[in-house]
C-alpha positions as CSV (number, residue, x, y, z in Angstrom):
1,X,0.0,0.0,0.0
2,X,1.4,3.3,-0.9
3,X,0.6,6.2,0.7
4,X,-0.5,9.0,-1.5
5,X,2.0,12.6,-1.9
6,X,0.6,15.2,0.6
7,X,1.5,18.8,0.8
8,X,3.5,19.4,3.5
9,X,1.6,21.4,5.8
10,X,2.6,25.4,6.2
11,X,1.2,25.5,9.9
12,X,4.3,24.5,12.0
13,X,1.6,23.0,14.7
14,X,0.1,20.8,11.6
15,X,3.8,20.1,10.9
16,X,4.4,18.4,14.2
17,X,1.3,17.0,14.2
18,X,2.0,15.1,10.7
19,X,5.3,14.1,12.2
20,X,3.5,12.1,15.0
21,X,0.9,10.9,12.8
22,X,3.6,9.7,10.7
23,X,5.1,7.9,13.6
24,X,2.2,6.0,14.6
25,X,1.6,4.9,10.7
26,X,4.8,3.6,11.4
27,X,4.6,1.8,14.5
28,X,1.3,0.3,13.0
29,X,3.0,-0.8,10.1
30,X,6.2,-3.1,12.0
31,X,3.3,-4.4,13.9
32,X,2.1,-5.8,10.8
33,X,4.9,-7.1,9.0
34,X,6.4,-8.3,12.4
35,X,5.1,-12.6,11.5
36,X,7.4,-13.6,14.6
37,X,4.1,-12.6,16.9
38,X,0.6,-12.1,17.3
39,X,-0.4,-8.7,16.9
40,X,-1.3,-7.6,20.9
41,X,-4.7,-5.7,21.2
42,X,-3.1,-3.4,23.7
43,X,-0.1,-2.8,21.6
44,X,-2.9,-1.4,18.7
45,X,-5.2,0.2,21.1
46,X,-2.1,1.9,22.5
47,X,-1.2,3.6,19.0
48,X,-5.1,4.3,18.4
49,X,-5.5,6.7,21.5
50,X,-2.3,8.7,20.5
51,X,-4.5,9.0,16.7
52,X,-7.2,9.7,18.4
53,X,-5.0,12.5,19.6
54,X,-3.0,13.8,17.3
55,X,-6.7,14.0,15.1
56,X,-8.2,16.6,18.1
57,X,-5.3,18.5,17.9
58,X,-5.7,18.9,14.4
59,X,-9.5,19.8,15.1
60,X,-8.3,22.5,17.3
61,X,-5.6,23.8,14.8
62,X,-8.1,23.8,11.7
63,X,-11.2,25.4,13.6
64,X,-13.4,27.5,11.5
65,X,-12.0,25.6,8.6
66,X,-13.7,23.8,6.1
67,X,-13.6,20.0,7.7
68,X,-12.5,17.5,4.6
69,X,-9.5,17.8,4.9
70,X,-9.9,16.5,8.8
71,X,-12.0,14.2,7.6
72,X,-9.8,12.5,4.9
73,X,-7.1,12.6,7.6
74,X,-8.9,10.5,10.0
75,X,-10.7,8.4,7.2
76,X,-7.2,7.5,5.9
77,X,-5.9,6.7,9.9
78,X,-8.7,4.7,10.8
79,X,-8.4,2.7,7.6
80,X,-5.0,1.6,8.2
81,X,-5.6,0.6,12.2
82,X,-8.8,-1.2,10.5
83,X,-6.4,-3.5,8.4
84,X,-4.1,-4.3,11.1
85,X,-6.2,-4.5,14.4
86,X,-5.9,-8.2,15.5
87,X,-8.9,-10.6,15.0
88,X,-11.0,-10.6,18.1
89,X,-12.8,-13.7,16.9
């Protein structure tokens, strides 16, 4: 899965918010291609409240601004914890 080119943001508050949302796609990512283990719920749940996070703090940067952007942003996070989050079966 590629991840599409974004502008960087010009806001240096959105910058260092990208940078941590950047970090958790990461951290979700080696949790997915690590096949030695079982993905741990906690270990996802974990990375999921820092999203959850990092996505207010981008609601309170972007207030009074149009919302799709926010939306795509948490769309596109969401999707990816979706595809990893372990089988509760």
């Amino acid at each position: 899965m590629e991840t599409p080119a974004i502008p960087m943001p010009k806001d240096e508050r959105e910058r260092q918010i990208l940078d941590k949302l950047m970090a958790i796609r990461d951290s979700l990512l080696l949790l997915k291609r690590d096949r030695t283990q079982y993905i741990r719920t906690q270990d996802v749940m974990h990375l999921y409240d820092k999203l959850v996070e990092q996505v207010k703090q981008v609601n309170e940067v972007r207030k009074g601004e149009p919302k799709g952007e926010n939306r795509r942003t948490w769309d596109d996070s969401a999707t990816l914890n979706t595809e990893i989050s372990p089988n509760t079966n």
